[in-house]
NUVO-70648 format. One record per residue (C-alpha): residue number from 1; residue in one letter; y, x, z negated. Coordinates in nm, 3 decimals. Layout:
// NUVO-70648
<r><k>NUM</k><r>A</r><py>Y</py><px>X</px><pz>Z</pz></r>
...
This chain:
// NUVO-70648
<r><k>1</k><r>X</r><py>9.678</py><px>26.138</px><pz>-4.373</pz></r>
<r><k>2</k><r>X</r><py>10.023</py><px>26.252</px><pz>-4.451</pz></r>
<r><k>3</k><r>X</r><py>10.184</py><px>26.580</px><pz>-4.323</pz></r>
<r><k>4</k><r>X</r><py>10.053</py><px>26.877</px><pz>-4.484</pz></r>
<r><k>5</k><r>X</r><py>10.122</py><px>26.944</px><pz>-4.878</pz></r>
<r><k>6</k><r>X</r><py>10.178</py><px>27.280</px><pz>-5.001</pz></r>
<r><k>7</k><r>X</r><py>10.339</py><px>27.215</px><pz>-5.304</pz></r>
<r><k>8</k><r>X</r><py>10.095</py><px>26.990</px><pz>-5.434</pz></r>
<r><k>9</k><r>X</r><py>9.828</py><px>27.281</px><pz>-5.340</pz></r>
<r><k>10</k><r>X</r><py>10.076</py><px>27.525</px><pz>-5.509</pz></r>
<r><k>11</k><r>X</r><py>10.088</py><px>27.320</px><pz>-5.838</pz></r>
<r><k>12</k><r>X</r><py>9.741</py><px>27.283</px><pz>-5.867</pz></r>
<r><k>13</k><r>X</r><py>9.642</py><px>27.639</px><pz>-5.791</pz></r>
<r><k>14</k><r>X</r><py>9.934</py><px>27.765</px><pz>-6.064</pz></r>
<r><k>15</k><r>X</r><py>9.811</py><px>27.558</px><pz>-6.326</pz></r>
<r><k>16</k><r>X</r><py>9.428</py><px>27.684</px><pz>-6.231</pz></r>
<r><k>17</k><r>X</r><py>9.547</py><px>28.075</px><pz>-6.270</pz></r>
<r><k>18</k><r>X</r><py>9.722</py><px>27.995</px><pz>-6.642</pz></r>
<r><k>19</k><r>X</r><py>9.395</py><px>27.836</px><pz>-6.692</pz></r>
<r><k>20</k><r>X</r><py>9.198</py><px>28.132</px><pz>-6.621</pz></r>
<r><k>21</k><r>X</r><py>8.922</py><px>27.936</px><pz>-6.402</pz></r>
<r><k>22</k><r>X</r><py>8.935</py><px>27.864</px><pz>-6.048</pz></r>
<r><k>23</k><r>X</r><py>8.624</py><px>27.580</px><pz>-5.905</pz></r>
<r><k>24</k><r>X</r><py>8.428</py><px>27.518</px><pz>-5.624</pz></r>
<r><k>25</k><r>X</r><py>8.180</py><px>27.311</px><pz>-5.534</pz></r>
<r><k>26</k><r>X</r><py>7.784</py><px>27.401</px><pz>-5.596</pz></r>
<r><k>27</k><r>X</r><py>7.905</py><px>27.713</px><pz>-5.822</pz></r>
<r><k>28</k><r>X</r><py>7.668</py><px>27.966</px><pz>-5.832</pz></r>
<r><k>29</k><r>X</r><py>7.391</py><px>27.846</px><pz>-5.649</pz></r>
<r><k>30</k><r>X</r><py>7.601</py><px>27.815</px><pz>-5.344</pz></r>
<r><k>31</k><r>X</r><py>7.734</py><px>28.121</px><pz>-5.360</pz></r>
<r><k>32</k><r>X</r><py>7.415</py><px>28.286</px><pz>-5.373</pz></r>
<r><k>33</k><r>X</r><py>7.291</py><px>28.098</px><pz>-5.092</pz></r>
<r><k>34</k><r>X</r><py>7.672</py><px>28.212</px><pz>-4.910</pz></r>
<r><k>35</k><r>X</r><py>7.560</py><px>28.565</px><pz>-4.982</pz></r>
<r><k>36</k><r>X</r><py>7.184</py><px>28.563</px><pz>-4.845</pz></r>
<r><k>37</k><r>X</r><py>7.326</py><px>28.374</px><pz>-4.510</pz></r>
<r><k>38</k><r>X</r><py>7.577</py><px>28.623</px><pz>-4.492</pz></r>
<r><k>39</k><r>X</r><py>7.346</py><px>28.925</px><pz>-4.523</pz></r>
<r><k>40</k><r>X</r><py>7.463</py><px>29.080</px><pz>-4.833</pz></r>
<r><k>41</k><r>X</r><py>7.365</py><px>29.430</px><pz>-4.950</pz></r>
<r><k>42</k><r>X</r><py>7.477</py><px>29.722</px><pz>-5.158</pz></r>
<r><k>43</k><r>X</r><py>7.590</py><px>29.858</px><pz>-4.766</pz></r>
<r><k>44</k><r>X</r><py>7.807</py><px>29.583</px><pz>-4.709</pz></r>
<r><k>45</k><r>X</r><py>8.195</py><px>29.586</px><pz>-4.732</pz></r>
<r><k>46</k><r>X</r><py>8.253</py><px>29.172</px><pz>-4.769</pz></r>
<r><k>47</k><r>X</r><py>8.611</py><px>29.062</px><pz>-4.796</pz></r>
<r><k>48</k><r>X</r><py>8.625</py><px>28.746</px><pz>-5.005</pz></r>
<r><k>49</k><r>X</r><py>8.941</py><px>28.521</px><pz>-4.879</pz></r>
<r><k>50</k><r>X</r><py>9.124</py><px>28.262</px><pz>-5.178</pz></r>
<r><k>51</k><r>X</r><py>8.958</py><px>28.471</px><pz>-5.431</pz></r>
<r><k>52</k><r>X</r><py>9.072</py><px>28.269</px><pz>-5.695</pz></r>
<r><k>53</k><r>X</r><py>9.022</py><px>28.466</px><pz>-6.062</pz></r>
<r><k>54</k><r>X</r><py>8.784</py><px>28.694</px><pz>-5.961</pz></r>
<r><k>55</k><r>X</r><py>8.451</py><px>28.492</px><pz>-6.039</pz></r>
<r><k>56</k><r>X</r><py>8.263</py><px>28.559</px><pz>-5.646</pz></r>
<r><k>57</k><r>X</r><py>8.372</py><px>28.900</px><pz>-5.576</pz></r>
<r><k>58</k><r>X</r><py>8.261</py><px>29.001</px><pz>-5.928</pz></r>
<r><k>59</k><r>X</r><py>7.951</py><px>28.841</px><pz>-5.861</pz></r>
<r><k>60</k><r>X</r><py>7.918</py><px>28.991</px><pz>-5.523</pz></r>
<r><k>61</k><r>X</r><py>7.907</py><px>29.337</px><pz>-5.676</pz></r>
<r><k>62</k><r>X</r><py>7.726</py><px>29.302</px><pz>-6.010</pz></r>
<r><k>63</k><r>X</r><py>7.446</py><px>29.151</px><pz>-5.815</pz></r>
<r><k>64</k><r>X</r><py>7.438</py><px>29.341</px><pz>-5.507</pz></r>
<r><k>65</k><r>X</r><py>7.611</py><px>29.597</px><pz>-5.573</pz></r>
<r><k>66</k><r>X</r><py>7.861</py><px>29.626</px><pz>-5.289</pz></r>
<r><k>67</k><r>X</r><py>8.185</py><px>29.682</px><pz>-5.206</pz></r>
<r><k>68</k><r>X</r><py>8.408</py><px>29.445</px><pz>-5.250</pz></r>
<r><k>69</k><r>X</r><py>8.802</py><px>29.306</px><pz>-5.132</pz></r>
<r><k>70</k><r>X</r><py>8.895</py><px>29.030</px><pz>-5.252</pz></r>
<r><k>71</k><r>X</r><py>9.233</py><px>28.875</px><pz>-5.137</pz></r>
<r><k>72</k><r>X</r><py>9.415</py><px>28.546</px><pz>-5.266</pz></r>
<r><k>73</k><r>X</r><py>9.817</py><px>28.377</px><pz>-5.181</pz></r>
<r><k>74</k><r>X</r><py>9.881</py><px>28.386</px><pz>-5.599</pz></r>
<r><k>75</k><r>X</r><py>9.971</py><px>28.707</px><pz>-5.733</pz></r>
<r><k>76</k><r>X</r><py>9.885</py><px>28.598</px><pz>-6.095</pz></r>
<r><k>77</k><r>X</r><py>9.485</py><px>28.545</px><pz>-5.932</pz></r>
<r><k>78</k><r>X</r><py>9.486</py><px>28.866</px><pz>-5.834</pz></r>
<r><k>79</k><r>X</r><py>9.614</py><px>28.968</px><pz>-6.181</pz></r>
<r><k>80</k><r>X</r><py>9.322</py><px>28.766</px><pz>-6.322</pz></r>
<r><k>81</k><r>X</r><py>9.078</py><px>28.904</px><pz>-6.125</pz></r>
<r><k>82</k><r>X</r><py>9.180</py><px>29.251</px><pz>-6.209</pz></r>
<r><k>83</k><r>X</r><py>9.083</py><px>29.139</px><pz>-6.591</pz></r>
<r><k>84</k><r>X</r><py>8.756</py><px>29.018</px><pz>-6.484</pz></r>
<r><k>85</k><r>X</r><py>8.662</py><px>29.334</px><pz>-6.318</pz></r>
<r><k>86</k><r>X</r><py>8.716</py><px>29.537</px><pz>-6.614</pz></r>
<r><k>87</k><r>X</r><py>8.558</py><px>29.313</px><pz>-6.791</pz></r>
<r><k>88</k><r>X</r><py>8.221</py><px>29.280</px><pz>-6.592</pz></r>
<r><k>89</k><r>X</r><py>8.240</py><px>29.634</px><pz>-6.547</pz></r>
<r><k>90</k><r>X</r><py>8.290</py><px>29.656</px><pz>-6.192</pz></r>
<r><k>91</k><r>X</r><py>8.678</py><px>29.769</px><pz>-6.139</pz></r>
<r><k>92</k><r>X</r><py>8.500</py><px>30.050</px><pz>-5.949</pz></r>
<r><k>93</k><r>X</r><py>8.318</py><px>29.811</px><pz>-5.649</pz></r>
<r><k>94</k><r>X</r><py>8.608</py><px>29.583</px><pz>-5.580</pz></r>
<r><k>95</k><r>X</r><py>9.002</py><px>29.580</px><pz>-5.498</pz></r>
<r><k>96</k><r>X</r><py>9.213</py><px>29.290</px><pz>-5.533</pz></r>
<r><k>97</k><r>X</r><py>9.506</py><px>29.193</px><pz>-5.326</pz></r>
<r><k>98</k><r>X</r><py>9.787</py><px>28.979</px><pz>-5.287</pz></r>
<r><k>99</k><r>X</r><py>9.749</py><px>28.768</px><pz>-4.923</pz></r>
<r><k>100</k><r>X</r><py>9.764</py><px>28.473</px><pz>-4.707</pz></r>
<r><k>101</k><r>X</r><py>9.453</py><px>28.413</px><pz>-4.507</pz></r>
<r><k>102</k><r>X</r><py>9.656</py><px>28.295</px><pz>-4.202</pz></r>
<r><k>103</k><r>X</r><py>9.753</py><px>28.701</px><pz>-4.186</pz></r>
<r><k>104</k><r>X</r><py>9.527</py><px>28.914</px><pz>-4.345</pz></r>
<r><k>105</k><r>X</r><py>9.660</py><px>29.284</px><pz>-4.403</pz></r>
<r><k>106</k><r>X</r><py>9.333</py><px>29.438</px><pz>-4.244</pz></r>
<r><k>107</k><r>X</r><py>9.249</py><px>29.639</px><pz>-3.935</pz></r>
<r><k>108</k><r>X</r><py>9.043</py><px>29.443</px><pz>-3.675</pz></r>
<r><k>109</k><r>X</r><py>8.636</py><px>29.515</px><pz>-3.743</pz></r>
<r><k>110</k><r>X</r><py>8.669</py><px>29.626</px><pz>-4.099</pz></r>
<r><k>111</k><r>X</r><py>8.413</py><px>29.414</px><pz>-4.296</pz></r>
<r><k>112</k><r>X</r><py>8.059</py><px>29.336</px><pz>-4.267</pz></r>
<r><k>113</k><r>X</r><py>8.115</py><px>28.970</px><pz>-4.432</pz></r>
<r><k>114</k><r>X</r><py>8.405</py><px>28.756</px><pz>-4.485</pz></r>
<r><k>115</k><r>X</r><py>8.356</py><px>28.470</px><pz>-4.725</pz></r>
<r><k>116</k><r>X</r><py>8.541</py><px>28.190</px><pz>-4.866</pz></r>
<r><k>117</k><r>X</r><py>8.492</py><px>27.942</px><pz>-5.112</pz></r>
<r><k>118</k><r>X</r><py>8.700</py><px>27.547</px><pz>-5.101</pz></r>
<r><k>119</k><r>X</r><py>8.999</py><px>27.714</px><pz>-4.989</pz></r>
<r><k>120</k><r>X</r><py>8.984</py><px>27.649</px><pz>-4.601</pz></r>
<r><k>121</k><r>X</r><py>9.108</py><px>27.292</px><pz>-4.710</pz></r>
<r><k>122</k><r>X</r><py>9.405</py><px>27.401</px><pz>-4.815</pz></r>
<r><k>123</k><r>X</r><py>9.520</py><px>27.629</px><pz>-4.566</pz></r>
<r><k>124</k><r>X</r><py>9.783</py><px>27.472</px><pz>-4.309</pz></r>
<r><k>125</k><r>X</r><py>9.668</py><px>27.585</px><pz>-4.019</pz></r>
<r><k>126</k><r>X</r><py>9.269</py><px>27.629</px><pz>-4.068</pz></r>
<r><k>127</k><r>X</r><py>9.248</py><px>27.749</px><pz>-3.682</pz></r>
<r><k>128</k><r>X</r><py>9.489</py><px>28.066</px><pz>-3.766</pz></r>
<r><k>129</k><r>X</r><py>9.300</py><px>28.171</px><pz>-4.078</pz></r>
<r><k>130</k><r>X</r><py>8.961</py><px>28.153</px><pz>-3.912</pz></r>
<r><k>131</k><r>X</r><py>9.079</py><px>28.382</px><pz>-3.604</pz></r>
<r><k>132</k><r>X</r><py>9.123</py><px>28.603</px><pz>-3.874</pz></r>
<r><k>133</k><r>X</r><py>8.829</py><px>28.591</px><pz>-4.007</pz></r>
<r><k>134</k><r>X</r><py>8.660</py><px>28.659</px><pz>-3.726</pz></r>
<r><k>135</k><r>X</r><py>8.939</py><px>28.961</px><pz>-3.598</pz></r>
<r><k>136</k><r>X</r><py>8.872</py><px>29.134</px><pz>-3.918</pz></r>
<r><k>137</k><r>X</r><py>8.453</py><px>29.133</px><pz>-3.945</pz></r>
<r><k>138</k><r>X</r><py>8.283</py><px>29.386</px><pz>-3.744</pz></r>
<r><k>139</k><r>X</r><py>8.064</py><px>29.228</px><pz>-3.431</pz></r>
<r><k>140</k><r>X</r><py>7.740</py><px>29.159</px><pz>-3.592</pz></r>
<r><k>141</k><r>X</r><py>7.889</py><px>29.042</px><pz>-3.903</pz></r>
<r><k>142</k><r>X</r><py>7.879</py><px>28.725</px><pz>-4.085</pz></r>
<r><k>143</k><r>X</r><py>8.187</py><px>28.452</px><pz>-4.190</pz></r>
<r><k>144</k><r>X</r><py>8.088</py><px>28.201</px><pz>-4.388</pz></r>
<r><k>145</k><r>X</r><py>8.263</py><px>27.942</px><pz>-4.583</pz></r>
<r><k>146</k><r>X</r><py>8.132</py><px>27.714</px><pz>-4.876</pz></r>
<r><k>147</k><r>X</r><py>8.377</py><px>27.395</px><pz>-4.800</pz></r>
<r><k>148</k><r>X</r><py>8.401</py><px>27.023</px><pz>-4.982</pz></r>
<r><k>149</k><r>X</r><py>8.308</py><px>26.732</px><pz>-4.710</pz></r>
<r><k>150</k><r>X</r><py>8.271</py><px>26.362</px><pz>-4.767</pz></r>
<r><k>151</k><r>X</r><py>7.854</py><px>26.301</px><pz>-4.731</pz></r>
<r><k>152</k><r>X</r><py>7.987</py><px>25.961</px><pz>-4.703</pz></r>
<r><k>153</k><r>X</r><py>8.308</py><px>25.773</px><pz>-4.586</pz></r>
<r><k>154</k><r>X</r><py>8.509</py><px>25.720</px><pz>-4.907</pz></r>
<r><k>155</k><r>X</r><py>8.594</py><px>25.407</px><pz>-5.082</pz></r>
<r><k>156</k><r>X</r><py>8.963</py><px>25.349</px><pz>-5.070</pz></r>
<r><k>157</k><r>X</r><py>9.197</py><px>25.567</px><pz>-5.252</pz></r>
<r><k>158</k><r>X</r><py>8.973</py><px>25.833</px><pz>-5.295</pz></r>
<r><k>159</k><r>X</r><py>9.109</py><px>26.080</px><pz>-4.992</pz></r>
<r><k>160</k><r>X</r><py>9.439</py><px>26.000</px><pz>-5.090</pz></r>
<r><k>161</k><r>X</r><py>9.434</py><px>26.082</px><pz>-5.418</pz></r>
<r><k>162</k><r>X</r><py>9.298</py><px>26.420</px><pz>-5.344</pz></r>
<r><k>163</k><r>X</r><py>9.539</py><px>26.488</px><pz>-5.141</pz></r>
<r><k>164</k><r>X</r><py>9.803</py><px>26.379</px><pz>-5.401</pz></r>
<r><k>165</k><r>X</r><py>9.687</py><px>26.586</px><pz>-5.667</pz></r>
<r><k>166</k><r>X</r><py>9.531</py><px>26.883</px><pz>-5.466</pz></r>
<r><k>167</k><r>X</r><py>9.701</py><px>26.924</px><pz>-5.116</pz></r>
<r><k>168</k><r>X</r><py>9.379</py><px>26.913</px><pz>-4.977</pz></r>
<r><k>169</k><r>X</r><py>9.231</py><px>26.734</px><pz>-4.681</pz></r>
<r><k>170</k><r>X</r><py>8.827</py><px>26.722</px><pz>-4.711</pz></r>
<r><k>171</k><r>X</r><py>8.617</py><px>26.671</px><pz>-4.376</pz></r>
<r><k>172</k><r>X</r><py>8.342</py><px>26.387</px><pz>-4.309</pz></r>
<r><k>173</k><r>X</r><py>8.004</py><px>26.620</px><pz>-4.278</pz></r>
<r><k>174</k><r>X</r><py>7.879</py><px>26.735</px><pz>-3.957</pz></r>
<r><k>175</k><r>X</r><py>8.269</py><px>26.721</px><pz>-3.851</pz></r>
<r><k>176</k><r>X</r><py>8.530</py><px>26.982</px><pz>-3.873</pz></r>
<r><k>177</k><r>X</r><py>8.417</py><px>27.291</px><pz>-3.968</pz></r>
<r><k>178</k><r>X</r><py>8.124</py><px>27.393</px><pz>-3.737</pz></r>
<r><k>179</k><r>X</r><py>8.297</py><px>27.323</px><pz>-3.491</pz></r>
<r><k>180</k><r>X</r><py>8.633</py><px>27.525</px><pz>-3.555</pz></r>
<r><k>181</k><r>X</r><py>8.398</py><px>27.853</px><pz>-3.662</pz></r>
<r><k>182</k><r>X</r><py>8.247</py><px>27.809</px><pz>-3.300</pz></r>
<r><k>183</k><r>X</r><py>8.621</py><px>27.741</px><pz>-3.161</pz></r>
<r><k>184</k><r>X</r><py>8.720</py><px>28.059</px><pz>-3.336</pz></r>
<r><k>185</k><r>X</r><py>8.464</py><px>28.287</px><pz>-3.115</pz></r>
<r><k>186</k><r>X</r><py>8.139</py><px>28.272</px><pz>-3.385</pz></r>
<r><k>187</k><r>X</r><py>7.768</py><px>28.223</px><pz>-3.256</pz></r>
<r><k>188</k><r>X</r><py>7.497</py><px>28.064</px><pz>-3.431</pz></r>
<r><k>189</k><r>X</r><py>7.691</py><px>27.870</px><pz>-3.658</pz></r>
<r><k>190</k><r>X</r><py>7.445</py><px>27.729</px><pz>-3.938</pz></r>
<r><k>191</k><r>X</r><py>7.553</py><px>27.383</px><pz>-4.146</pz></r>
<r><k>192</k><r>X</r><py>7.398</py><px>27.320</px><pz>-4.430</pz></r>
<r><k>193</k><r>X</r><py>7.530</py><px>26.956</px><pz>-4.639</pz></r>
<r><k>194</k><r>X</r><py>7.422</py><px>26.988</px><pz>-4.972</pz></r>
<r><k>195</k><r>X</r><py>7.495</py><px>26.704</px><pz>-5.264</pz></r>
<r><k>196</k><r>X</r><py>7.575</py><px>26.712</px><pz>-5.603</pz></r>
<r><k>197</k><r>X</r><py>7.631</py><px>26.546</px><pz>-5.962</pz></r>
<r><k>198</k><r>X</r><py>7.916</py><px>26.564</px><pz>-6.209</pz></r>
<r><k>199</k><r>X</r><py>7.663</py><px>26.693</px><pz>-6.467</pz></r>
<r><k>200</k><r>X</r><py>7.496</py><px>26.955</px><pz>-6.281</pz></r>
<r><k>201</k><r>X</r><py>7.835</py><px>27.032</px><pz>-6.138</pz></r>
<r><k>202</k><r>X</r><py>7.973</py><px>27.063</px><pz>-6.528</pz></r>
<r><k>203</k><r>X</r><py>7.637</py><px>27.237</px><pz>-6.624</pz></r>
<r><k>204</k><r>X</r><py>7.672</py><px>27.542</px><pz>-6.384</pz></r>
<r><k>205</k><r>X</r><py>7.978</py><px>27.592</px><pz>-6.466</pz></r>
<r><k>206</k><r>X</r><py>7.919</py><px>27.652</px><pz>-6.793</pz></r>
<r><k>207</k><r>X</r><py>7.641</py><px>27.874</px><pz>-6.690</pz></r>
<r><k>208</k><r>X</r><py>7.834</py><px>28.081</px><pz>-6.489</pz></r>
<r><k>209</k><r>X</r><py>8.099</py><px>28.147</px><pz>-6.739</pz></r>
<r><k>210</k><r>X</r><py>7.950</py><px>28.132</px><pz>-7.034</pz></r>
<r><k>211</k><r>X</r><py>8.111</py><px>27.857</px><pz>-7.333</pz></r>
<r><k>212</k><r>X</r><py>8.347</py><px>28.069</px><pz>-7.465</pz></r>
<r><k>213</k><r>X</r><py>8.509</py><px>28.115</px><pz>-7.168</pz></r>
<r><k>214</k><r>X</r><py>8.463</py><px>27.720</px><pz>-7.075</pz></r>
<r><k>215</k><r>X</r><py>8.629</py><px>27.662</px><pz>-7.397</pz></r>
<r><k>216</k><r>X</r><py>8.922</py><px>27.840</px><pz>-7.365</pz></r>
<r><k>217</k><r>X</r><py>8.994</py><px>27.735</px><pz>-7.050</pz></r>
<r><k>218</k><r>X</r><py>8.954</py><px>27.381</px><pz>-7.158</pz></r>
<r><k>219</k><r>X</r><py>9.208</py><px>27.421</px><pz>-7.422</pz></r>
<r><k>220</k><r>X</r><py>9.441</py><px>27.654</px><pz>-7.203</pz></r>
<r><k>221</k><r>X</r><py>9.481</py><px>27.361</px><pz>-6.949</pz></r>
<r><k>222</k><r>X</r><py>9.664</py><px>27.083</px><pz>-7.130</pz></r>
<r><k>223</k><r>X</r><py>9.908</py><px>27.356</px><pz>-7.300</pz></r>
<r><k>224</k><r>X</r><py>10.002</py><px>27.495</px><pz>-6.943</pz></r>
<r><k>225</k><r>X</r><py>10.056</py><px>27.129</px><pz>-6.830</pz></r>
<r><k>226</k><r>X</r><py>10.271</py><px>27.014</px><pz>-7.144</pz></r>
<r><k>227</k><r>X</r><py>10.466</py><px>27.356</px><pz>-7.104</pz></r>
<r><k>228</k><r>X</r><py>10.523</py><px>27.307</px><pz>-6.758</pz></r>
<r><k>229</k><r>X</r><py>10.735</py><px>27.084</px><pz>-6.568</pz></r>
<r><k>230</k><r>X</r><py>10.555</py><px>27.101</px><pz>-6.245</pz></r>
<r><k>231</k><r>X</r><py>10.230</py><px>27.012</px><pz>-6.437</pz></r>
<r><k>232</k><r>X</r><py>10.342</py><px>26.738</px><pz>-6.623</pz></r>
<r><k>233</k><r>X</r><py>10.434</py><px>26.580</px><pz>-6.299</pz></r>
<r><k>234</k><r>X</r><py>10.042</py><px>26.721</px><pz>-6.197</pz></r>
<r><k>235</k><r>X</r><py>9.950</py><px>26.534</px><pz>-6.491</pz></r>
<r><k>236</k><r>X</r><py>10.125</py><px>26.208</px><pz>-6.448</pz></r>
<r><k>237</k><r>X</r><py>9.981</py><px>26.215</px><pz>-6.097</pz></r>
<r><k>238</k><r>X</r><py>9.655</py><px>26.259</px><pz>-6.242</pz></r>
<r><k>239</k><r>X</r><py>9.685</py><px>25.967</px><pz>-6.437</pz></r>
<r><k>240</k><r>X</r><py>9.688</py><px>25.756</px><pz>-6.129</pz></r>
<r><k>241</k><r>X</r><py>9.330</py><px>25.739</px><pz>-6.086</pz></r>
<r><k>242</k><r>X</r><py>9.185</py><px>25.518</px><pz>-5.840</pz></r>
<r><k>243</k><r>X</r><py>8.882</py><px>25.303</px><pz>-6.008</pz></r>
<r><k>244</k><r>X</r><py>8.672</py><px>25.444</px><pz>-5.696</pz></r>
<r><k>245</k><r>X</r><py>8.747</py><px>25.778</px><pz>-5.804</pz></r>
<r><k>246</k><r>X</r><py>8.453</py><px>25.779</px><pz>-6.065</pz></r>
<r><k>247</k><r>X</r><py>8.171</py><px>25.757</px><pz>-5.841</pz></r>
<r><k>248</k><r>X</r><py>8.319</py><px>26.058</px><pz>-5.611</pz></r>
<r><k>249</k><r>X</r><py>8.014</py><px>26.236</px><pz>-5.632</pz></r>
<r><k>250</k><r>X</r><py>7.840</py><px>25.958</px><pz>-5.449</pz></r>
<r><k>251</k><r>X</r><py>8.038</py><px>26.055</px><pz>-5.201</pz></r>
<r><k>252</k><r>X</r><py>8.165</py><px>26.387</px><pz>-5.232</pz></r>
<r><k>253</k><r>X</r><py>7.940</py><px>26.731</px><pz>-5.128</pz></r>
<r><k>254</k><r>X</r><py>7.969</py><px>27.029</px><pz>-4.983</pz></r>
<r><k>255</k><r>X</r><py>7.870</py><px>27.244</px><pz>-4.652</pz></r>
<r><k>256</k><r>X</r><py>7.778</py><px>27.557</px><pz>-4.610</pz></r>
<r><k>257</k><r>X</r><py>7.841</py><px>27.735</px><pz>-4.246</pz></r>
<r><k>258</k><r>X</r><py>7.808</py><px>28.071</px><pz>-4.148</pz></r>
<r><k>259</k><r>X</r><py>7.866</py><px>28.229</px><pz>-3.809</pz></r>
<r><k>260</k><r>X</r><py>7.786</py><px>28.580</px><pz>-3.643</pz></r>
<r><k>261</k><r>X</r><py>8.024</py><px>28.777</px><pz>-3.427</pz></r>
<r><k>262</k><r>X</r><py>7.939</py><px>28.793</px><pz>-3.084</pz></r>
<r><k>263</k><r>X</r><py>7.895</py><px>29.185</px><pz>-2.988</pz></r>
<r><k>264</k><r>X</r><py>7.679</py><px>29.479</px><pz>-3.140</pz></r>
<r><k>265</k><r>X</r><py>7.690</py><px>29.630</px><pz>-3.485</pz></r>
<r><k>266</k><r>X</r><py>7.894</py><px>29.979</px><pz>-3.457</pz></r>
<r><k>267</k><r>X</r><py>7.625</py><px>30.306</px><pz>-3.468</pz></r>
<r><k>268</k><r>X</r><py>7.722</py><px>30.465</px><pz>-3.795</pz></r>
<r><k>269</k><r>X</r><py>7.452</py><px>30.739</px><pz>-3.803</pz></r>
């Protein structure tokens, strides 16, 4: 694989925050299943890292009603998520800020969770960001990450071309990322390799944000890439499909891990 690629990752992530959407693999269900491993609660303070437009930590609170932080490298996501809040009705649960994962603004021990959802992937250095994952959640507390893996090795072209378009670098499962969290300092590590299909994929989408909101972001996307220079260079790159590239989701998943901090939960009574 190539040296690292942050302005493909840059491009991609711009034209996702004019869109007003931001993905990940398994939507909502994986999320949910994030939040149970992680031991959410309306106690917990979670920080959600590459926060995208808003769509977890929004979740995080209307569901479970807890407090919230979620950071993310684009200023114009956290300006997004800021909308959503309002809009869900939970401004007052969660905070939004502008950061990079590899130095998050936060005292050591702050939060009872940290999650994060495909955006390890695209981090240069993936060891630096998950020290500080682990520096900032209190011992006792969870970090988990919902991450894209290959379930199988990948038919020519198909690595390459997401790292063309997205800057990304996707791990074979069972490789990679357990092992880094337990690098990092975290005990217990859970994997979990799930699968999944364009349709259901599409589907819960749609379900999560409801077809108006679908539509418009639909529409938005094209626009942003015909107005913009650095997406119609996104766009003749997309064009460049490899023929293997349409049966991705035979190979494609994702993995869920989650780790504990090593050490005892403070006494707060």
């Amino acid at each position: 694989m190539p040296e690292e690629s942050p302005e493909a990752a840059k491009t991609y992530f711009d034209l996702q925050a004019e869109w007003g959407m931001t993905k990940h693999v398994g939507v909502l269900e994986a999320t949910q299943e994030l939040a149970v491993e992680c031991h959410v609660s309306t106690d917990s303070y979670v920080l959600v890292v590459g926060c995208g437009v808003g769509i977890t930590p929004c979740y995080l609170a209307k569901q479970h009603g807890c407090r919230v932080v979620g950071v993310d490298l684009s200023q114009r996501m956290v300006d997004r998520s800021n909308e959503r809040a309002k809009k869900k009705g939970v401004q007052d649960l969660v905070e939004f800020r502008q950061a990079d994962a590899q130095e998050l603004p936060f005292e050591n021990s702050l939060f009872d969770a940290v999650m994060c959802e495909s955006v390890n992937a695209f981090i240069p250095d993936r060891r630096k960001a998950a020290r500080e994952y682990v520096r900032v959640v209190k011992p006792g507390g969870y970090v988990g990450l919902n991450e894209c893996v290959w379930v199988e090795p990948p038919l020519p072209g198909m690595a390459d071309y997401m790292w063309r378009m997205m800057g990304a670098e996707f791990f074979p499962s069972h490789e990679g990322w357990k092992a880094l969290l337990e690098e990092c300092g975290l005990s217990e590590v859970i994997e979990r390799i799930h699968t999944v299909n364009v349709l259901s994929q599409w589907y819960d989408e749609t379900r999560q944000l409801g077809p108006r909101e679908i539509a418009a972001a639909y529409l938005s996307f094209p626009l942003q890439c015909i107005r913009n220079p650095a997406g119609r260079r996104f766009m003749r790159e997309a064009l460049r499909v490899p023929r293997s590239l349409f049966k991705v989701f035979k190979y494609f998943g994702y993995g869920l891990y989650v780790g504990i901090k090593p050490g005892k939960p403070a006494d707060v009574s």
